[in-house]
C-alpha positions in Angstrom: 132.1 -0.2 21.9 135.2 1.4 23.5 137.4 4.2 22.2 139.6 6.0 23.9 141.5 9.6 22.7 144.6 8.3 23.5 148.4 9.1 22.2 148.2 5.8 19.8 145.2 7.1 18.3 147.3 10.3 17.3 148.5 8.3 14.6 145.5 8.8 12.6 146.5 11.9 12.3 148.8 11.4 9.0 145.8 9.4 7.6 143.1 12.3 8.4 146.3 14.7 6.7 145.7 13.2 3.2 142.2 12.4 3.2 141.8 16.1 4.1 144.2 16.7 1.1 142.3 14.7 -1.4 139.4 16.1 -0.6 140.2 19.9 -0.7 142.2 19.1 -4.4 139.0 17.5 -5.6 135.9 20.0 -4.1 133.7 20.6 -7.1 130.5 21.8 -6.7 127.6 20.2 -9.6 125.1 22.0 -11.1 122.3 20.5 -9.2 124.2 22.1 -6.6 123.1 25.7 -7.8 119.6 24.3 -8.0 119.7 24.9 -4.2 121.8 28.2 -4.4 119.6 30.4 -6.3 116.8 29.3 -3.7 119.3 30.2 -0.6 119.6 33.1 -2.4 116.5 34.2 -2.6 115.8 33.7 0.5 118.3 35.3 2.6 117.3 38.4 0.7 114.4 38.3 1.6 112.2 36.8 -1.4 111.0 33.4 0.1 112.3 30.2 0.5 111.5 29.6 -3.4 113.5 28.7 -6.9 111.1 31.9 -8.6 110.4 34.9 -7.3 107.1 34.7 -6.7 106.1 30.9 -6.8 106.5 28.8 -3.6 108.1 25.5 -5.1 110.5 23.6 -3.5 113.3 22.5 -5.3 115.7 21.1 -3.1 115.5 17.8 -1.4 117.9 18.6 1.6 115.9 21.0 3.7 118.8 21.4 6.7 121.5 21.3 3.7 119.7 24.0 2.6 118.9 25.9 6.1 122.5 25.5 6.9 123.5 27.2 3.8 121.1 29.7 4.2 122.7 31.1 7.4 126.5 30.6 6.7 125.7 32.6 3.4 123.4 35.1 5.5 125.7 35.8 7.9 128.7 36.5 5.5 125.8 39.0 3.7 125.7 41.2 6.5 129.7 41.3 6.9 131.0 44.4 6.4 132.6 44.6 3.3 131.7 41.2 2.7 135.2 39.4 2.2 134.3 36.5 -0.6 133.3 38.8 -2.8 130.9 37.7 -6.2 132.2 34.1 -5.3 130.4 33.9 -1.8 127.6 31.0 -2.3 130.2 29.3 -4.3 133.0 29.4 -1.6 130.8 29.2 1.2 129.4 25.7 -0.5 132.6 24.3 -0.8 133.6 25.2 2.6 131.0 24.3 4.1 131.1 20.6 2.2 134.8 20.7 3.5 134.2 21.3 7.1 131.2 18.9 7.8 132.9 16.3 5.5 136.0 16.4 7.9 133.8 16.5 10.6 132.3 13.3 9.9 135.6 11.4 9.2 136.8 12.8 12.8 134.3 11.4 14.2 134.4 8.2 12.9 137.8 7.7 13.7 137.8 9.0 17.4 134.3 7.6 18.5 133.2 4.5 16.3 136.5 2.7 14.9 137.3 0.3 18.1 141.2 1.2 17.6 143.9 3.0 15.5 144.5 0.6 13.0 140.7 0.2 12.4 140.5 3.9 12.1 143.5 4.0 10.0 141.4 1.2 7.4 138.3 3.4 7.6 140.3 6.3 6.4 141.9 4.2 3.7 138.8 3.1 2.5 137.3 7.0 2.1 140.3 8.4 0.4 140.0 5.4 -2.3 136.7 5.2 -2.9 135.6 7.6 -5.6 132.2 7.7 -4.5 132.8 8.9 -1.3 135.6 11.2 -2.1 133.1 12.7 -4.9 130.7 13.5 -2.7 132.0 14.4 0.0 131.6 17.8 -1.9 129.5 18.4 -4.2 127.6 20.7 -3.6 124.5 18.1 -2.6 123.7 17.3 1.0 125.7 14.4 1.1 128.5 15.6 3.4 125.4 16.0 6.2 123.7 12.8 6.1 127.5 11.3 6.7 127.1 13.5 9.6 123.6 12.5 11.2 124.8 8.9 9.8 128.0 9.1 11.8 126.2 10.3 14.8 123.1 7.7 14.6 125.9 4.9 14.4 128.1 6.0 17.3 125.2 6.4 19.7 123.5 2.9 18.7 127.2 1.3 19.8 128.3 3.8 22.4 124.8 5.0 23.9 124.1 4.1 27.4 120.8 1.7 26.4 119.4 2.6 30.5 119.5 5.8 30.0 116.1 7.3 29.7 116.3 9.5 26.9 118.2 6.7 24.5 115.5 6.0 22.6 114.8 9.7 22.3 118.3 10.9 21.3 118.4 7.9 18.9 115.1 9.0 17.1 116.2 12.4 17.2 119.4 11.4 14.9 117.1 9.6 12.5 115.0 13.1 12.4 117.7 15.2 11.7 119.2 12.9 9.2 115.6 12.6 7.2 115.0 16.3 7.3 118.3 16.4 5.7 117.2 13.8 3.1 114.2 12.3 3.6 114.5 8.7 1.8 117.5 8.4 4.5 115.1 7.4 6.8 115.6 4.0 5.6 119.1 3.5 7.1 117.2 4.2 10.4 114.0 2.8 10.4 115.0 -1.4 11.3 117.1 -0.1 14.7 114.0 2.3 15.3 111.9 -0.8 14.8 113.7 -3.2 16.7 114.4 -0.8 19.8 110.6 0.0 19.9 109.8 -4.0 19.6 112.0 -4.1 22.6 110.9 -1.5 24.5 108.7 -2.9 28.0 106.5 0.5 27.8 105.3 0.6 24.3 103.3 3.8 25.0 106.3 5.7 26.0 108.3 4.4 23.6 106.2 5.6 20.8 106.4 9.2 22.5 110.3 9.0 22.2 110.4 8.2 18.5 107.9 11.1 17.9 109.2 13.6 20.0 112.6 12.5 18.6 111.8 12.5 15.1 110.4 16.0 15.5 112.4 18.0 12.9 111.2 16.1 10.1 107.7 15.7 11.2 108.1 19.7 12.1 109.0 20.3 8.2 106.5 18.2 7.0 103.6 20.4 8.0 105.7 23.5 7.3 106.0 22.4 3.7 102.5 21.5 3.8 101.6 24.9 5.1 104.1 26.9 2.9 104.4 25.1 -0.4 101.1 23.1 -0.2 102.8 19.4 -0.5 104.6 17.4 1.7 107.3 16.6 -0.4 109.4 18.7 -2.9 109.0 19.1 -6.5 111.8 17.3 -7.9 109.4 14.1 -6.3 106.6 15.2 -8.9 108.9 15.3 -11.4 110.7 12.2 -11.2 108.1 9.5 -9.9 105.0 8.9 -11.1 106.2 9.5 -14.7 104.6 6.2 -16.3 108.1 4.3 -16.9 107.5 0.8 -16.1 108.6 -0.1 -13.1 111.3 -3.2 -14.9 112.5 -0.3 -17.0 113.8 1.8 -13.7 115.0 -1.2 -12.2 117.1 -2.7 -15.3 118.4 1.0 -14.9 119.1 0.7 -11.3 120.8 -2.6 -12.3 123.5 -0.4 -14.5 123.4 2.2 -12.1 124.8 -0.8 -9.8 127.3 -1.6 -13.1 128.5 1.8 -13.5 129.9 1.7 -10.0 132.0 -1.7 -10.3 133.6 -0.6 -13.5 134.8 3.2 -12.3 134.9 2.7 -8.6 135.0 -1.2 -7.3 136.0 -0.5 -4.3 132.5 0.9 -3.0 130.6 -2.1 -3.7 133.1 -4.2 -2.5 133.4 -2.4 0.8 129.2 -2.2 0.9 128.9 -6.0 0.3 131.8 -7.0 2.7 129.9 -4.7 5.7 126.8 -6.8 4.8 128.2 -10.0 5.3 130.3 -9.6 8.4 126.8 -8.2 9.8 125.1 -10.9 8.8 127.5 -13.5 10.2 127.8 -11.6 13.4 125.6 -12.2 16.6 125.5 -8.2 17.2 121.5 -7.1 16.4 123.1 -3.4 16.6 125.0 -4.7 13.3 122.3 -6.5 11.6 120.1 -3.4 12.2 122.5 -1.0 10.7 122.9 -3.7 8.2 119.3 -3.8 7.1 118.7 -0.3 6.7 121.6 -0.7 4.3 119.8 -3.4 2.4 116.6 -1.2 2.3 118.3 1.7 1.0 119.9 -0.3 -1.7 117.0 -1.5 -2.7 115.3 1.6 -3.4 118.3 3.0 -5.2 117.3 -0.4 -7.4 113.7 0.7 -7.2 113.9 4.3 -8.3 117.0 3.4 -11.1 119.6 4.7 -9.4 120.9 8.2 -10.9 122.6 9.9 -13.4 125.5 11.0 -11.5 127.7 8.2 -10.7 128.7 6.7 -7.0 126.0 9.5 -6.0 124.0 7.4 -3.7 126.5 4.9 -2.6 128.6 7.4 -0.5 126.8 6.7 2.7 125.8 2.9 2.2 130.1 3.1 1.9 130.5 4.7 5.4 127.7 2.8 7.1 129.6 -0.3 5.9 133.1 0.9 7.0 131.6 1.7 10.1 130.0 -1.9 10.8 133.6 -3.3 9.3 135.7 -1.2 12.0 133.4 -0.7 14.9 134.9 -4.5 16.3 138.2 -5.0 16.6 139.9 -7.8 15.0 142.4 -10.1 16.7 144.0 -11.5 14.0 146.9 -9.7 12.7 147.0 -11.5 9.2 143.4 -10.8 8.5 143.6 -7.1 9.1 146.6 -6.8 6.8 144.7 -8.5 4.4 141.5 -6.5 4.4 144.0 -3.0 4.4 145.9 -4.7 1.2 142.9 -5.5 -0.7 141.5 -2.0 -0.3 144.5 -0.3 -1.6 145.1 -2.8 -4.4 141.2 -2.3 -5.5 140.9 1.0 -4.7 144.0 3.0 -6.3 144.3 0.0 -9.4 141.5 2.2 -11.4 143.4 5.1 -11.2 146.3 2.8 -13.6 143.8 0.4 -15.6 140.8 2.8 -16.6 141.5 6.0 -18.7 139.1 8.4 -17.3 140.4 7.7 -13.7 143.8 8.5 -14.2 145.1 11.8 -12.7 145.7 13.6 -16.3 142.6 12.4 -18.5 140.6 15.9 -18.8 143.6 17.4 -18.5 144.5 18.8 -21.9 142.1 20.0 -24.9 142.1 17.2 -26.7 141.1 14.4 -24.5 138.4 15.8 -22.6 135.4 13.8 -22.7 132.0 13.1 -21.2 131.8 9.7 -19.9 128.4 8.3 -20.3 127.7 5.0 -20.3 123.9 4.1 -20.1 123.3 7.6 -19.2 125.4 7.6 -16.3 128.2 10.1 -16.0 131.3 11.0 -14.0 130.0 14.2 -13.1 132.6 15.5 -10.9 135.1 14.9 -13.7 132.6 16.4 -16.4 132.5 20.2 -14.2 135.9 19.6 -12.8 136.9 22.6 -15.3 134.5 25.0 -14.5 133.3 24.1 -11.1 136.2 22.5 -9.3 137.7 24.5 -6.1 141.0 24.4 -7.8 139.9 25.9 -10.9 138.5 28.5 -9.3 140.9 29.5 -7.1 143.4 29.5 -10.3 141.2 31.8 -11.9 139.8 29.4 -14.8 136.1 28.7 -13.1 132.9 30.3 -14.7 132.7 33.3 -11.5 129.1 32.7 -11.6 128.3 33.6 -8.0 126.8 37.3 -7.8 129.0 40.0 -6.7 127.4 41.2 -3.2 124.6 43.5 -3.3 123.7 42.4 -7.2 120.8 40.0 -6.3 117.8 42.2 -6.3 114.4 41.5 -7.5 112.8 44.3 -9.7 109.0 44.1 -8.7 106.4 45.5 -11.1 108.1 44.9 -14.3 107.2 42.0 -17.0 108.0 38.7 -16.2 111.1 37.4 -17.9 110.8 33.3 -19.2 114.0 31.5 -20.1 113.6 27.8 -21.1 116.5 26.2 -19.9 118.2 22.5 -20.1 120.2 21.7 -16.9 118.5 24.0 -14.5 121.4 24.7 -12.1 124.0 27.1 -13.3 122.1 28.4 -15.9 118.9 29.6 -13.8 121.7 30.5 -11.1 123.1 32.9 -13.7 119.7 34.9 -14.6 119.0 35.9 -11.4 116.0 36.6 -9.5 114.4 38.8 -12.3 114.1 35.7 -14.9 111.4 33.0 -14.3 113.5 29.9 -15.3 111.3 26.7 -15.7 113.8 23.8 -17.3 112.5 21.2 -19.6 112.8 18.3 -16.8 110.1 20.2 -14.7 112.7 20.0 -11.6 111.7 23.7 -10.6 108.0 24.0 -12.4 104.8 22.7 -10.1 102.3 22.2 -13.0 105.0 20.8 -15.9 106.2 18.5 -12.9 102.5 16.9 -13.1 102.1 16.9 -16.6 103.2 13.5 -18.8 106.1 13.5 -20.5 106.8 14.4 -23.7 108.4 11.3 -25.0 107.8 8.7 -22.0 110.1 6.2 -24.8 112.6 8.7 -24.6 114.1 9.5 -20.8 117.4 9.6 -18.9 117.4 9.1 -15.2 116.7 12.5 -13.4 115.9 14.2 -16.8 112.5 13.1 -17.9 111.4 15.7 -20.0 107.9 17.2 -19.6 105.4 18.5 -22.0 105.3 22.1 -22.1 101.2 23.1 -22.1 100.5 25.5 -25.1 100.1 28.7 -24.1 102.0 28.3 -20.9 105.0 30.5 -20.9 103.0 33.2 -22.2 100.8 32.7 -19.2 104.0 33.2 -17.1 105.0 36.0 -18.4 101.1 38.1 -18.3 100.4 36.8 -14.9 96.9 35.7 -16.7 96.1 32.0 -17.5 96.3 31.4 -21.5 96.7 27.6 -21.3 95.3 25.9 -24.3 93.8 23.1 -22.8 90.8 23.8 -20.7 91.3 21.0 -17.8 95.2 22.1 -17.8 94.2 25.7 -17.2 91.6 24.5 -14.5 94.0 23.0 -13.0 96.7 25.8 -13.3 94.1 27.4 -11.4 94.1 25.9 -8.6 98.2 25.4 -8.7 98.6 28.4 -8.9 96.4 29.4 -5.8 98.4 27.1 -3.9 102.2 28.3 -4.7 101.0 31.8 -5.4 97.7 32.9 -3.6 97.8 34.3 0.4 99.1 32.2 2.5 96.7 32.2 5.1 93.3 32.2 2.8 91.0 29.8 3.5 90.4 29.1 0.1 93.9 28.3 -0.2 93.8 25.7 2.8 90.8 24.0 0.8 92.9 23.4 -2.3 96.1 22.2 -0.3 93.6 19.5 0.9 92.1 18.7 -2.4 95.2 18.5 -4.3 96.6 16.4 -1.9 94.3 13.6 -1.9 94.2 13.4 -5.6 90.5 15.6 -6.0 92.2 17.8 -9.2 94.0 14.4 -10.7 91.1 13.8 -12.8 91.8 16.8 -15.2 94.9 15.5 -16.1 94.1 11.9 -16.5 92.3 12.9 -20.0 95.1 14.1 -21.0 97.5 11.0 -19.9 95.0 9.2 -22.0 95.1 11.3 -24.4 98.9 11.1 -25.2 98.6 7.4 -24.6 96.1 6.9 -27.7 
């Protein structure tokens, strides 16, 4: 793959213009997106890398989304004066979103789309498809896996394959994209494969990848060390809930349906990268292709999500990328690909209510779309949470005004019960222990069945609450009803609260990772099940 900065690829320019455009007059941040904020703020003031004061439990699932943060909203902490004000994790979010997002387009169009015209169809395609455009804010860590995706793409193309450290630099993109999210690993994992099969010194090879895939290996023990699991709490709370495994994929299957009917362009664009891949003799393609297939397969597997277009933004610009990394000679066909792409993507905007640029916009005909659970959440918090809306003066101003975040040690533990767990536990502050009913933020409700397992949404599967428990919270001492879930409080609790460095603690890290506590709260599975 060739490109060339040249003064015919200026003319992108325009194209970058509005996609810039739409996507500074749509920046919204979600509420899962304050999930992460009242961690970052707790840490950079100095209270842990933690949701509760207190209680190592991760609650993110972007750990460099989150790091980033972290130091953008550090360094603007110890500005003199501090010029955002009580909006500074909020503005800082969406800026941030902003900037990588239109780093990531840049880059596609200047390094991986083989000429102007391709570029100009790549940019088409983001600034139609609602998916992308979405979440290219939002808040979630989105706007960095395009990144690491952009970068893993353009060095698998552009890469000089005899150069020593290939292999290396290649893993290393895969590593940084993982640590970022780690089920993106899946986009990466068939052109790992494949370049490893290929490799003539399989030792050194296998040195590459691991040195390469470093930062995510380099987390893993961290969070092993620090919050005593590998992977974040959300995980407990989501998998391993006892929903049969056909019930999260017939909800996959709408999550899939959602998508066509309020965005067909995404598919569309997803399936057509799949199929020129396919039909093309380029293994760099079929690679890129399958870790495509593999990733939509798990979004199948795990029933997609409740937000809409959510995980389809980068399966959209790995496909635009294999669609406009080879240049195509006929005239005819390019114009044909460019007018189907406009005619799908802007038709919504005319044939289906809740995409048209005014539904929301009055009193009366504000709505939640939900269709099988799934919403259009961007549209749902556009009011309260949208860039504009701030700016205008008609957001909720719920960052803290600088200096406000402090944690009052020694006084009685505050418990708030709370529904959606991200602006409302961003709003109490670091003084409240908010759990939420979905167990998103809690280690031992995370573990514990769920109170209706007949009667879930995807992402909020609601988990019994142990009697006694939020009284245990709030006395520091263990008052849980049920003698094997205070046993195994116990040992939680040693884990996410004890010393760090005890070797006591070390014992039960190892013990509750290979499963030698799960017996205490089998009985009670079993119990609920009878």
């Amino acid at each position: 793959m060739k490109t060339r900065l040249n003064k015919y690829r200026t003319l992108t320019i325009p194209f970058l213009g509005l996609y810039a455009w739409l996507l500074i007059y749509t920046a919204w941040v979600s509420d899962d997106g304050f999930i992460t904020l009242r961690s970052v703020e707790n840490f950079i003031h100095g209270y842990g890398m933690a949701y509760n004061v207190g209680e190592r439990v991760q609650t993110f699932t972007h750990p460099m989304w989150f790091l980033l943060q972290s130091v953008i909203n550090f360094i603007f902490l110890k500005l003199p004066g501090n010029p955002l004000g009580g909006g500074q994790a909020y503005y800082l979010n969406v800026c941030l979103s902003i900037f990588v997002s239109l780093a990531a387009v840049f880059f596609f169009s200047f390094k991986i789309a083989s000429s102007t015209r391709n570029a100009i169809l790549g940019l088409t395609i983001f600034s139609v498809s609602k998916a992308f455009l979405d979440f290219s804010t939002s808040g979630l860590e989105n706007p960095l896996s395009h990144l690491m995706l952009v970068f893993f793409i353009w060095f698998l193309f552009a890469g000089d394959k005899t150069d020593s450290t290939f292999l290396f630099t290649l893993a290393l993109f895969a590593g940084l994209g993982a640590l970022n999210r780690l089920d993106t690993i899946l986009f990466y994992t068939p052109t790992l494969a494949l370049a490893f099969w290929k490799s003539a010194n399989k030792p050194k090879a296998v040195a590459e990848i691991g040195i390469g895939l470093f930062p995510i290996i380099a987390w893993e023990i961290f969070s092993i060390f620090y919050y005593g699991t590998p992977f974040p709490n959300t995980a407990f709370a989501k998998i391993g809930t006892g929903i049969a495994a056909t019930s999260l994929f017939k909800q996959g299957a709408f999550y899939y349906l959602r998508s066509i009917q309020l965005d067909p362009v995404t598919l569309l664009v997803i399936l057509a990268g799949i199929i020129l891949s396919f039909v093309s003799n380029n293994n760099h393609k079929k690679t890129i292709m399958a870790g495509m297939a593999l990733y939509l397969a798990y979004i199948l597997y795990i029933g997609g999500d409740f937000m809409s277009g959510r995980y389809f933004s980068a399966p959209l610009l790995a496909a635009t990328s294999l669609i406009t990394v080879t240049e195509y000679k006929s005239a005819k066909f390019y114009a044909l690909l460019l007018g189907m792409v406009l005619v799908i993507g802007l038709a919504p905007i005319f044939v289906i209510p809740e995409r048209s640029f005014t539904f929301g916009a009055g009193s009366n005909d504000y709505r939640i779309v939900m269709e099988h659970d799934i919403t259009d959440e961007r549209l749902i918090y556009m009011r309260s949470l949208g860039l504009w809306q701030n700016l205008e003066g008609g957001g909720k101003r719920i960052s803290y005004p600088h200096g406000e975040w402090i944690y009052h040690s020694g006084k009685t533990t505050k418990v708030k019960v709370v529904g959606p767990l991200g602006v409302a536990g961003y709003r109490f502050g670091p003084n409240v222990h908010v759990i939420d009913i979905n167990a998103l933020a809690d280690p031992l409700m995370a573990r514990l069945p769920l109170q209706d397992p007949n009667g879930w949404r995807i992402g909020h599967f609601r988990h019994m609450i142990p009697d006694g428990y939020i009284e245990t919270l709030e006395s520091g001492k263990n008052k849980i009803a049920d003698k094997n879930i205070a046993l195994f409080y116990d040992k939680l609790s040693l884990v996410v609260k004890g010393d760090l460095w005890s070797w006591e603690r070390m014992v039960t890290i190892w013990n509750l990772n290979i499963g030698g506590y799960d017996y205490l709260l089998r009985e009670i599975s079993s119990e609920i099940v009878q």
